[in-house]
Each structure stands twice: as C-alpha cells, then as structure tokens.
N, C-alpha and C positions, 0 to 999 in steps of 0.2 A: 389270447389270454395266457399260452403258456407260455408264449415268449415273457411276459410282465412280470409272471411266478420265478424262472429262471432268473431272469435279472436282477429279482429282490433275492434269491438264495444263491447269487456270488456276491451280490454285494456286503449280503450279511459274513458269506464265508471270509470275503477277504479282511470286512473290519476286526475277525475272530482269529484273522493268522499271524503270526508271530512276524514280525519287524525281523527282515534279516536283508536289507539290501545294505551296498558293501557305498559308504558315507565318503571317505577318503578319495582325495582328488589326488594330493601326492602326500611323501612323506620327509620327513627330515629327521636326522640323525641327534642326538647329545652323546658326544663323548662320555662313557665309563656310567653311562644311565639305560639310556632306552631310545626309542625313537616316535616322532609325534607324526601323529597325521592330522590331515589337513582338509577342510573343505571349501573350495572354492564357492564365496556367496558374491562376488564382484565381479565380474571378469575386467581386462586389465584393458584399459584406455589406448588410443591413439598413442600415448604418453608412455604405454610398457608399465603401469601403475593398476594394480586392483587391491583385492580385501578379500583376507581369506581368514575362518575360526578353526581353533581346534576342534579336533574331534572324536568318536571311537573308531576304533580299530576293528575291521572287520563287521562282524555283526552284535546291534544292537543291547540284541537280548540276551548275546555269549562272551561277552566278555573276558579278556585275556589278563585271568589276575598275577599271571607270572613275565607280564612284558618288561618289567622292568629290574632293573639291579637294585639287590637290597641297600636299602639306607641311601634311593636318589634323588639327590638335587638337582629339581629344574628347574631351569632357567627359561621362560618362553622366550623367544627370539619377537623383539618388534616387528623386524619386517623378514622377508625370502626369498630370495631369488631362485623362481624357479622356469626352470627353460626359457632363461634370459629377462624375463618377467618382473618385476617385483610387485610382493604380494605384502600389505602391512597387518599384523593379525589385530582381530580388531572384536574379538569374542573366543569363549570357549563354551563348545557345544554342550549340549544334554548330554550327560554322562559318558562324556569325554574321559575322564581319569576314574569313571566308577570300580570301586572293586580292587583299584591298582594299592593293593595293602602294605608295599614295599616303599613307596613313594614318602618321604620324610621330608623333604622339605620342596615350595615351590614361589618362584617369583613370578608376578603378574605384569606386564610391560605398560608403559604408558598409552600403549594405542588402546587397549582392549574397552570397551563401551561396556561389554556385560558376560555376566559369568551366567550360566543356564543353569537350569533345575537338575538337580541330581548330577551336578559336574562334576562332584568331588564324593557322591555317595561312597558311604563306607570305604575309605581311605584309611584306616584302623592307623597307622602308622605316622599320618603326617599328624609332625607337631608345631610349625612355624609357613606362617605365609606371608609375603612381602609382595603389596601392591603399590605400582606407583603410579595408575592412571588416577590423574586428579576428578575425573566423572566418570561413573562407574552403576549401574547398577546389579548389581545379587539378586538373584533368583533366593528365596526364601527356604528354599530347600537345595539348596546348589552344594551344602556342607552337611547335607544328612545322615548323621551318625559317624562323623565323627569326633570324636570324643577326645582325640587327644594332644587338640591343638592348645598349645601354649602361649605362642608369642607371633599377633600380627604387627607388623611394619607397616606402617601407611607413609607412604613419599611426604615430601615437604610440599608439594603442590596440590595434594588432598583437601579441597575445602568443604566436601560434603560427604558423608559418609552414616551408613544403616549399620548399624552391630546387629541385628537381629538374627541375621544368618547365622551367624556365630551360636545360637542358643544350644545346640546342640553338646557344645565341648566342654565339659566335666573339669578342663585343667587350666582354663582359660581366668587365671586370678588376677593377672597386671595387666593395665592397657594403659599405652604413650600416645597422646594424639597432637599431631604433628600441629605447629606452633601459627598458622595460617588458616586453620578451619575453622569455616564459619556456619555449619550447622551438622549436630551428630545428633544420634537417632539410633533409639535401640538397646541405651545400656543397661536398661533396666528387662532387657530380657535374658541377659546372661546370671545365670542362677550363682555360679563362686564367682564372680568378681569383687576382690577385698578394696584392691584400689586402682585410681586411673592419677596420671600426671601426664602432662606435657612439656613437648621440649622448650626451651628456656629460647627466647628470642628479642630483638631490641621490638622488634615492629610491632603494629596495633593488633589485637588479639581479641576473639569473640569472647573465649571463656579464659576462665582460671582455675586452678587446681592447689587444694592445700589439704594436707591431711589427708588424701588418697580421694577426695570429695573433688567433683565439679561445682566452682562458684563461675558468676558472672564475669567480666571480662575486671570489674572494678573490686569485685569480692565482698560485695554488700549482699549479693541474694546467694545464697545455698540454691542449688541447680538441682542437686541428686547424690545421693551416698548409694557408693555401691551395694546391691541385694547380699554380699556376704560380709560386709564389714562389719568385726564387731566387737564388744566391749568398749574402749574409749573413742570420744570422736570429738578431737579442739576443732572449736569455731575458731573461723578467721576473726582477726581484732575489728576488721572492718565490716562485719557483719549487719545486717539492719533486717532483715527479712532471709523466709523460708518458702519455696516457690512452695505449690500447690501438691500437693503427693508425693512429696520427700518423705514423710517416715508413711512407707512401707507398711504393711500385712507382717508380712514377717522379717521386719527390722529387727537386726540384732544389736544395736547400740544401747547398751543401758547406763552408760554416763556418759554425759559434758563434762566440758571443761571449758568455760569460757573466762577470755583473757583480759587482761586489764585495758580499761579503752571501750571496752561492747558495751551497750545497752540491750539487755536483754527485754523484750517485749512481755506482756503479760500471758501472750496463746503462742511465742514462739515453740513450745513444746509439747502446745495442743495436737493430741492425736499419737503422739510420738513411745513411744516404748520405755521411755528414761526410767529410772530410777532413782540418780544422783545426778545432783550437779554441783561442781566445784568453779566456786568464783575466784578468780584467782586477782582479780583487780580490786580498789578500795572500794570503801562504800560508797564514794561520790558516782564514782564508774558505772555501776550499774543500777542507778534508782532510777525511776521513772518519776519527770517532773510532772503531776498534772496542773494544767493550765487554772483551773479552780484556784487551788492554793500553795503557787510555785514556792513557799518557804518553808512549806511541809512536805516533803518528799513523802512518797505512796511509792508501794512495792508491794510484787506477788508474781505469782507463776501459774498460768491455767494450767492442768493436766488430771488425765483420768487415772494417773495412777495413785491408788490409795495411798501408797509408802514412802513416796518423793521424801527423798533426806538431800536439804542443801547446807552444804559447806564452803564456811567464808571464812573470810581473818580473824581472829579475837579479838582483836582492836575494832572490830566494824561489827562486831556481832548485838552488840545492843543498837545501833541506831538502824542495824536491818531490820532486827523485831520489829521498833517500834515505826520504821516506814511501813512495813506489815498491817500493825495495829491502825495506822492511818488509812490504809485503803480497806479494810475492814470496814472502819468508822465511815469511811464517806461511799464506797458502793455499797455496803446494806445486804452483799448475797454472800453469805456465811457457805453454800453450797459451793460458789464457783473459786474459793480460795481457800488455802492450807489456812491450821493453826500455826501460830507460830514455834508449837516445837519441832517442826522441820528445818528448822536452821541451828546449824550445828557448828563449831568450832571445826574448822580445817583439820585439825589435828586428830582428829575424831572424838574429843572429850567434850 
C-alpha cells in the first residue's frame, strides 16, 4: 500500500514541476539577428532527408527575452543541413519565439504545416509576417498578444487561410489576399480591420474586393465588410444580394451609395445600421418591377432605422415617390415601408 501512495505523490509532484528540459536538437545561426533552434521530430531517412520544428531555447518556462538583436528579421530557413543531414522545417514549436520582444519582422517558409500555441506569445515588437506555405494551420493562440502586427503577406500559392489568429493585433487595419485563394476564414474576427483587397490577376478567382469589402468572385453577393469600416460604403454596380450577417452588431457604416446599374432589393438593408442612402443611377435603375403590374414600377427599402433619408436625382424624384406610393398601395403594410418623405433631392434640398 505504501508503495501505490508513493507512486501517486511523484506522479502528482512531477505533473506540479516546472517544464525545464532543454527541446533543441541543434541550432542555426541568422546573420546580424540571432540564432534558432531546432527540434528534431523526423529523423533522416536512408536518403540523408528528415523534418525538424522550431523551437525554444533552453528552458521552457525561462525564456530568453534578450536572444536576439533589436529590430530582427527572420527569415526561417526551409530546409538545414546538419551533420551532413538535411533537415526540411516543417513547423514552429510552442513558444518557440515567446517573449522574443525585439523580433520585428519574420517570414514563414513554404514547408512549414503548422505554427503551435503560444509561438509568437507576446512578441510586443513584431509588426509584419510573411507566410508562403500554401497549407498551413495556426494554433489559435500562436499570436497571443501581440498587438502590434500590421502587415501579413500570404504567398501566391496560399489557397486557404484562418485570420482569426490574428485577433489579437490592434494595428492590423489592411489585408491583401493573394489572387488564388479559394477559402478564407476569420475576418470578422479582427476588431480594426477598415479594409481588405487582393492582388489583381488574369486567372479564375474565388472572391472579389471593392470598396475595401469582400464580394463573390462575380460581385453580385457582398461576402463581409470589414468590423472597422466606416462611414461610406459603394456597392458594387453588380450587386444583387447581401450574404447572411454582413451588417454586423457593431457596424459602423451609416451610408450607401449605390451606383447606377444596381437594383436595390426591398430588405437589402434589413438589419443594417444605414442611415442614408444616395442613388446615384436614374430612376429606371433602381425600381423594383413587381411581376403583378410590371407598368407600374413599386419601390421601397426595408429597415429598422427610424430616420432613413434617401437621396436621388431631381429629375427622378417624383416618379421614386410615386413607385413608393405604388408599393404602399399594393403591399397594405404601412409598418414595413417609409413615408415618402424619405426621399430627398441629392443635393440635399
């Protein structure tokens, strides 16, 4: 019996001690930065070939926040030849760069599979990261507190990709997403993000971007407006739909502007935070024909906001009234549609 007691009070002691075995297999050098280490998770084939992650230095839980030179850029090396060996990195461990508060910038190699929990904890300093593994997964907490990344790079052969890791960073307001991705995830959890574009290319393309917004690859559906974008926001002319939980809790866009060419739907602004909306095309452009009585054009706009002021041409402002007064007359729900003094003269008179 007192052997069973002993056994259960080291096991408990040991789960209760501090993580200090020493992770590093070898280590490699950066020029005019620091130097990484390494942990071998492969060992190397018949062939001189294995797989090795970044890692910490030394002990876990003591971390060396002065390892490297202020304001360094690294570069992870793909692969490394070590004691004849080659080794291709192909991850970066659990707080591998934790703590390294001098570390400003770093690029992520195409081998690497996945970046671990708490890799990049508290990095105070870095503000730009450039990955170019096309498949990738982020530990969700891999970027934990730091706040003061700016600007990620995602390679051109990036075709899936999570922002959510990102949620962390404070300065993170423009994202470019490379011209080949075909599924992204996550941007609505970066709190200042104003706007996203991508790079400009001949080839077939999942989404599109206009006006700092994600559309569909055709730019008939609005995808998602960034959570800080705000004041004005044009619709694309090829507009036709609004996907499902685009305006946001706390959207901050309080006018349209939609362009000549759109058909504006009756609930495209249901839910939405607007306050104005400026038509900027004729009246033909934007009435809704209902199928009832296509020689009488019907118009309106659903929305909760009590105040909705729209502005259109002068030239177009009576026959918007009275497509108004038509959809009045034929839906019967004086509740779900403006009066007509919500339309107002562009000019503001």
């Amino acid at each position: 019996m007192k052997n069973i007691v002993s056994i259960i009070l080291l096991s408990t002691y040991s789960a209760l001690a501090p993580i200090c075995a020493f992770a590093e297999d070898f280590t490699y050098t950066i020029p005019d930065a620091g130097t990484l280490s390494f942990e071998i998770v492969k060992k190397a084939d018949t062939g001189g070939h294995g797989e090795a992650i970044v890692t910490y230095s030394g002990s876990i839980d003591k971390q060396d926040e002065n390892q490297w030179a202020d304001n360094s850029c690294i570069e992870i090396p793909s692969k490394i030849n070590h004691l004849g060996y080659i080794y291709e990195i192909v991850g970066i461990g659990p707080k591998a760069f934790a703590h390294k508060r001098n570390v400003k910038e770093v690029t992520i190699p195409e081998n690497v599979r996945k970046i671990s929990e708490f890799a990049f904890e508290d990095c105070s300093d870095l503000t730009a990261i450039a990955i170019n593994s096309p498949n990738i997964e982020i530990d969700k907490d891999a970027f934990f507190d730091c706040l003061g990344i700016s600007q990620i790079s995602l390679g051109v052969d990036v075709a899936d990709f999570d922002f959510s890791s990102f949620k962390w960073s404070e300065s993170l307001k423009n994202i470019t997403l490379p011209a080949r991705i075909r599924k992204v995830d996550g941007l609505n959890s970066l709190d200042n993000l104003q706007n996203i574009n991508m790079k400009s290319s001949d080839e077939e393309k999942k989404y599109e971007c206009y006006d700092g917004c994600l559309y569909s690859a055709d730019s008939r559906c609005l995808l998602l407006i960034p959570s800080s974008k705000c004041g004005d926001l044009k619709l694309s002319e090829k507009l036709e739909d609004i996907a499902g939980g685009v305006w946001q809790k706390d959207c901050k866009i309080d006018r349209v502007i939609a362009p000549a060419g759109i058909i504006l739907k009756p609930d495209l602004l249901l839910n939405s935070p607007v306050t104005q909306v400026l038509l900027e095309g004729p009246f033909s452009a934007n009435v809704l024909h209902e199928n009832v009585n296509a020689d009488r054009p019907m118009w309106t706009l659903k929305t909760h906001c009590p105040n909705l002021k729209v502005y259109v041409k002068k030239d177009a402002l009576r026959k918007y009234r009275n497509a108004l007064k038509e959809y009045q007359k034929y839906n019967g729900n004086a509740d779900q549609v403006k009066e007509d003094n919500i339309l107002l003269d562009e000019s503001g008179k």
